[in-house]
C-alpha positions in Angstrom: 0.0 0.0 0.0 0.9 3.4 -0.7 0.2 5.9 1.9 0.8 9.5 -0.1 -2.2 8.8 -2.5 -3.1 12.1 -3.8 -6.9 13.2 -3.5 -9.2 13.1 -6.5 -12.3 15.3 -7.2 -14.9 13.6 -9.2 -18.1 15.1 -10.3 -21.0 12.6 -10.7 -23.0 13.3 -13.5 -25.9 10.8 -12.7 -28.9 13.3 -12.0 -31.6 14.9 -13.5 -30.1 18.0 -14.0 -27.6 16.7 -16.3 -30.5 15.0 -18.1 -32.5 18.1 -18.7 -29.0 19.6 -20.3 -28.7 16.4 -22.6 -32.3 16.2 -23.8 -32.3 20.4 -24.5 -29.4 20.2 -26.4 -30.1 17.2 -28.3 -33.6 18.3 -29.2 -32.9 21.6 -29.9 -29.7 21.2 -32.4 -32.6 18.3 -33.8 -35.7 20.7 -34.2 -33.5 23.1 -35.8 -32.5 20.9 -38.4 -35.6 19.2 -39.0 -37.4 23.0 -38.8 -34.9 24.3 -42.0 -35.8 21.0 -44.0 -39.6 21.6 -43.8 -39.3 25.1 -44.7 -43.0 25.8 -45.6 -45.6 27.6 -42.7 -47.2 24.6 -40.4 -49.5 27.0 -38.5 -49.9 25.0 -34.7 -47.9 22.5 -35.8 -44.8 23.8 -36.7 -44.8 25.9 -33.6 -45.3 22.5 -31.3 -42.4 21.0 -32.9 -40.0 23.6 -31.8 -41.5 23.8 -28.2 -39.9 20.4 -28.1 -36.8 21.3 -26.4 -38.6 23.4 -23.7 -40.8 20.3 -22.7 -39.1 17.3 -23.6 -36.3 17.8 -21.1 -38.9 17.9 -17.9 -40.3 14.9 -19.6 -37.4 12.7 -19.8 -36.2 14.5 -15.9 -39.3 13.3 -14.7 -39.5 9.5 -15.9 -35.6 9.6 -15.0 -35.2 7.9 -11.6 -32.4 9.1 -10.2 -31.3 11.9 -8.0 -32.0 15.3 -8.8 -28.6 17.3 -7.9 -25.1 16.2 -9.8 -23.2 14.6 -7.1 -19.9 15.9 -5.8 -17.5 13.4 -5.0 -13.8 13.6 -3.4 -11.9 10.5 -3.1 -9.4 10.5 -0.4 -6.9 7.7 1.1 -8.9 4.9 3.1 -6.3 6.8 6.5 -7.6 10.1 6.1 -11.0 9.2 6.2 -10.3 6.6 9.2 -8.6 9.1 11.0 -11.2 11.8 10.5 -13.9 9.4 11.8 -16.3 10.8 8.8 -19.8 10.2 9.0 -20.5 10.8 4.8 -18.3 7.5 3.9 -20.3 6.6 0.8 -18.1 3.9 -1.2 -14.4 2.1 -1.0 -12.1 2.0 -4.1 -9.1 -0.2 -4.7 -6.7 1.2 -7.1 -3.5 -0.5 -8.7 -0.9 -0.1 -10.8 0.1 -3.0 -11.5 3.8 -3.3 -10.6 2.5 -3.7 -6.8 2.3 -0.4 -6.0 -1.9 -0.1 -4.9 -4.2 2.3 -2.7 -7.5 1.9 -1.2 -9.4 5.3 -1.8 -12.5 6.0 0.3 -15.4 7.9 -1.5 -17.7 11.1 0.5 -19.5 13.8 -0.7 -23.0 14.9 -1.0 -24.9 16.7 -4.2 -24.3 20.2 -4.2 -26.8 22.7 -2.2 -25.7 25.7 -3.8 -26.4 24.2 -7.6 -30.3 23.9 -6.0 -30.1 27.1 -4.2 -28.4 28.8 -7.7 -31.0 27.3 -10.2 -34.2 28.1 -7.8 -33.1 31.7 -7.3 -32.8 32.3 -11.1 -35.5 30.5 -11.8 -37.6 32.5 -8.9 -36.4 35.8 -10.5 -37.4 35.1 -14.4 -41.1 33.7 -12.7 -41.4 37.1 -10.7 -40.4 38.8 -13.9 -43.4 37.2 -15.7 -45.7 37.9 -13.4 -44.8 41.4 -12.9 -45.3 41.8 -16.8 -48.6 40.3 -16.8 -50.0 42.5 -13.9 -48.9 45.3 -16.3 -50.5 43.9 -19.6 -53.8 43.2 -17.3 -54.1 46.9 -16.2 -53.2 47.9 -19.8 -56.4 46.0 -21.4 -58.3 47.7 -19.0 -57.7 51.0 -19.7 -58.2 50.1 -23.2 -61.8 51.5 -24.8 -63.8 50.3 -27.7 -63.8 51.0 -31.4 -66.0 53.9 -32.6 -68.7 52.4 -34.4 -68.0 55.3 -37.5 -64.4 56.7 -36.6 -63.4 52.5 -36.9 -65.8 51.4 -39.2 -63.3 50.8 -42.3 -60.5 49.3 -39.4 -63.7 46.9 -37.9 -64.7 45.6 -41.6 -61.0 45.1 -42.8 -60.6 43.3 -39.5 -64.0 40.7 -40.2 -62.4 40.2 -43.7 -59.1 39.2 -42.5 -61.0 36.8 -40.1 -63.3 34.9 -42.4 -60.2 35.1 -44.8 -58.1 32.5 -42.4 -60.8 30.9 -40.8 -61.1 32.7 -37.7 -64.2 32.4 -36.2 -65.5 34.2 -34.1 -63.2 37.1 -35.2 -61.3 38.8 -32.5 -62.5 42.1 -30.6 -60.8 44.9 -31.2 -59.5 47.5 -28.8 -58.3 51.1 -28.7 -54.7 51.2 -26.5 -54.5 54.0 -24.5 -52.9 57.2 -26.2 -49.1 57.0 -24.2 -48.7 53.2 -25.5 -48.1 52.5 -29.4 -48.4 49.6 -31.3 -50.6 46.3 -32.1 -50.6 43.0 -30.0 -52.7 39.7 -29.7 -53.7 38.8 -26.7 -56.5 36.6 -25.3 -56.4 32.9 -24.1 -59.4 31.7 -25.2 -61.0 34.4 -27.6 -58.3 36.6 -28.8 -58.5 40.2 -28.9 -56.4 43.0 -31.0 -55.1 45.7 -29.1 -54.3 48.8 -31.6 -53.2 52.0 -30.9 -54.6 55.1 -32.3 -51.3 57.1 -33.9 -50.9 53.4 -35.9 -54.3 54.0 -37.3 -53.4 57.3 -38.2 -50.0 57.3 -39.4 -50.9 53.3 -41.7 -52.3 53.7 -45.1 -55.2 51.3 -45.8 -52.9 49.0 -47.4 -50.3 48.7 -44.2 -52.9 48.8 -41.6 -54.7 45.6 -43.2 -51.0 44.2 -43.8 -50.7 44.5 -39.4 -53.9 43.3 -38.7 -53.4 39.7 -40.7 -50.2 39.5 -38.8 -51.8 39.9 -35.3 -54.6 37.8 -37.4 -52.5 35.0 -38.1 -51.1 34.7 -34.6 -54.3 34.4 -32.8 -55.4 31.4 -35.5 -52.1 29.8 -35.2 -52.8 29.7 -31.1 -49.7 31.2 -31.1 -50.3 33.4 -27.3 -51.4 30.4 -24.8 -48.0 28.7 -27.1 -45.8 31.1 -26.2 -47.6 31.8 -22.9 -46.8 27.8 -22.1 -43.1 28.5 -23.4 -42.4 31.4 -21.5 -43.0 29.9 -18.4 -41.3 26.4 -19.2 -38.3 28.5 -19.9 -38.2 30.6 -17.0 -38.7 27.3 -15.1 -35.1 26.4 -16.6 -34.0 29.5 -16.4 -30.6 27.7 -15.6 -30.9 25.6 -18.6 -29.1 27.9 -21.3 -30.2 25.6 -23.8 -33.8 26.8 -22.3 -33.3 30.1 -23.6 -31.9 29.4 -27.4 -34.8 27.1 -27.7 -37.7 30.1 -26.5 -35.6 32.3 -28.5 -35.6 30.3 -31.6 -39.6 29.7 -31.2 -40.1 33.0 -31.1 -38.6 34.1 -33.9 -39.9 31.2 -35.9 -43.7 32.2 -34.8 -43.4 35.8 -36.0 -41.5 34.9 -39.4 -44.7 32.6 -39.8 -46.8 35.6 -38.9 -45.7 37.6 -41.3 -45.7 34.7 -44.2 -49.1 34.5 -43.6 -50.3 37.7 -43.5 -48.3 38.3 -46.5 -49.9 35.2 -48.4 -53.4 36.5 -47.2 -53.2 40.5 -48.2 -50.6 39.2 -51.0 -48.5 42.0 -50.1 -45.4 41.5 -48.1 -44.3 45.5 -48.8 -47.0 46.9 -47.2 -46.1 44.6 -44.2 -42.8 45.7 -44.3 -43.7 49.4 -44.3 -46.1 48.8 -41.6 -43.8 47.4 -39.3 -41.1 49.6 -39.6 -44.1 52.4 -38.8 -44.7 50.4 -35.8 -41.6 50.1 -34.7 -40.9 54.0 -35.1 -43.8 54.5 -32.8 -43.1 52.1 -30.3 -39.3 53.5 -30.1 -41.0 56.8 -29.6 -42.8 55.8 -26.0 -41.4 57.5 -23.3 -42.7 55.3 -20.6 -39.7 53.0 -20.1 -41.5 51.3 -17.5 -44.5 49.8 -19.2 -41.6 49.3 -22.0 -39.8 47.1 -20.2 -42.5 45.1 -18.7 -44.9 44.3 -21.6 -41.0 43.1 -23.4 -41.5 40.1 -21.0 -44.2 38.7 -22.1 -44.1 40.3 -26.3 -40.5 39.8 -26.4 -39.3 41.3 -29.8 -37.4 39.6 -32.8 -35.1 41.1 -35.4 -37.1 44.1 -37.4 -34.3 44.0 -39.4 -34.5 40.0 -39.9 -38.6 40.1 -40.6 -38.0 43.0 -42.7 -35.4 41.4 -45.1 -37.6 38.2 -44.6 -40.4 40.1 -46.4 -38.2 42.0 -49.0 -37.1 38.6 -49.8 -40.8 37.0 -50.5 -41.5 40.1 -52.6 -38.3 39.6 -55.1 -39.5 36.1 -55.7 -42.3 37.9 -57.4 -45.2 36.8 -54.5 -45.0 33.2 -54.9 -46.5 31.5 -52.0 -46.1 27.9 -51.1 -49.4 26.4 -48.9 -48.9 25.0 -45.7 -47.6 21.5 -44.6 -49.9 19.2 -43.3 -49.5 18.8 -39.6 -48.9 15.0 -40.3 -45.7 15.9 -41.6 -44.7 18.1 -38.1 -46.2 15.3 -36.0 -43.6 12.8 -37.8 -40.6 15.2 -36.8 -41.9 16.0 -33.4 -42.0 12.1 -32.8 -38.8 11.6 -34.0 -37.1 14.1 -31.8 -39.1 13.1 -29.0 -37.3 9.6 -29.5 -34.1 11.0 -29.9 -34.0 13.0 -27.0 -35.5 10.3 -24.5 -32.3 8.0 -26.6 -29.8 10.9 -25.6 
């Protein structure tokens, strides 16, 4: 035996943890892929397929039955830990060279408390967060008024058009923001609603203003705010999961893209969309209540205008040719076959 055995620091990486990390990362490098090779809109469909990464990984931690923490381990000389009369002996290791030289290691250690108390405090933060943004989009609806029967007659009709266009039934109520907040969003659970400001009425040609209607249109009939809703609060969940983040980030800016494909097919003019949004955008930059700013960005979360934009420039070079949506049969095929690859991983 060997008495001067160094001591080793070993990191065991059977837990749940390290599963949700494996299954994220798998699933979310696969959805990608799969997501570029179907290429055409797939409505509800499409955006299930790329919520995979945020739900799978809970999944497989769940069914997984081991512990919950990575386990740190230190391996010391069988003396040390004699000596030291320790009460967290877990295991005993013989180790030899070969040429007769050997030592008998002793394994201790316990799953690491400040990992749990790390994960739950960032975790704790994002869900705060969220619920701080929701209190603010709550008291926005309410301060938000109805349409004028005459003023919004042309903005109602172009709305019920756009509706019965996709499918949309019943169409969605539309509401008046409050004159210090700028914009358009979809909101609603189970019967969506439009919430338009009044500068974007007034500063939109006919044209434009039907162009951001069938984008906030499309959303609401591709179920795309209880989606994103569900995301958001997976992914603040994981909020230590980086993977987490990529994955919400990457659904996000998949579901507007679709947005705007749509509502380009229907008005069959992805300009006007373009023009509209940079309108919006101009207006929203404008706001000078940072506060309300910052919270309603938790729960509408922005993507690239400069990414839609180009997106839209693009579909208008290719002189308006517009491809129909895939068949959910055809999502529901890759969704299964990342959901078997990431319970494999």
């Amino acid at each position: 035996m060997i008495s001067a055995s160094p001591t080793i620091l070993a990191v065991e990486v059977d837990s749940a943890w390290v599963v949700i990390l494996v299954v994220s990362l798998t699933t979310l490098i696969a959805t990608v892929l799969l997501r570029r090779f179907i290429s055409r809109p797939g409505g509800i469909a499409s955006g299930l397929l790329l919520a995979l990464p945020l739900l799978l990984p809970i999944v497989a931690a769940a069914i997984y039955q081991g512990g919950v923490l990575p386990e740190i381990t230190v391996l010391k000389p069988i003396s040390s830990m004699v000596q030291n009369r320790s009460e967290s002996l877990l295991h005993l290791l013989f180790l030899s060279d070969g040429n007769g030289r050997a030592a008998l290691y002793a394994f201790y250690g316990s799953a690491g408390a400040w990992i749990f108390v790390i994960g739950v405090a960032v975790s704790a933060f994002m869900l705060v967060r969220r619920l701080c943004g929701a209190l603010v989009l709550r008291r926005l609806v309410s301060r938000c008024t109805a349409p004028d029967p005459e003023r919004d007659a042309q903005v109602l009709f172009v709305l019920q058009h756009l509706a019965v266009s996709v499918g949309l039934c019943p169409a969605p109520n539309l509401l008046i923001l409050p004159g210090d907040v700028s914009g358009a969003f979809a909101v609603g659970l189970r019967r969506g609603r439009i919430l338009l400001s009044r500068d974007l009425v007034e500063k939109l040609d006919d044209d434009e203003l039907a162009a951001v209607l069938a984008h906030e249109v499309a959303h609401l009939k591709a179920r795309d705010v209880p989606m994103m809703l569900a995301a958001g609060l997976l992914r603040d969940f994981l909020a230590w999961n980086p993977f987490a983040h990529i994955a919400f980030r990457r659904l996000l800016t998949e579901r507007e893209l679709e947005a705007d494909r749509r509502a380009a097919i229907v008005t069959r003019s992805p300009l006007a969309l373009a023009s509209g949004l940079l309108t919006a955008c101009e207006l929203v930059r404008g706001q000078r209540n940072y506060v309300r700013r910052g919270a309603l960005a938790v729960l509408r979360p922005r993507v690239s205008v400069t990414r839609r934009v180009r997106s839209l420039l693009a579909m208008a070079d290719e002189g308006i040719h517009f491809d129909g949506p895939v068949r959910g049969g055809t999502f529901l095929i890759a969704a299964l076959l990342v959901a078997l690859l990431g319970l494999e991983a």
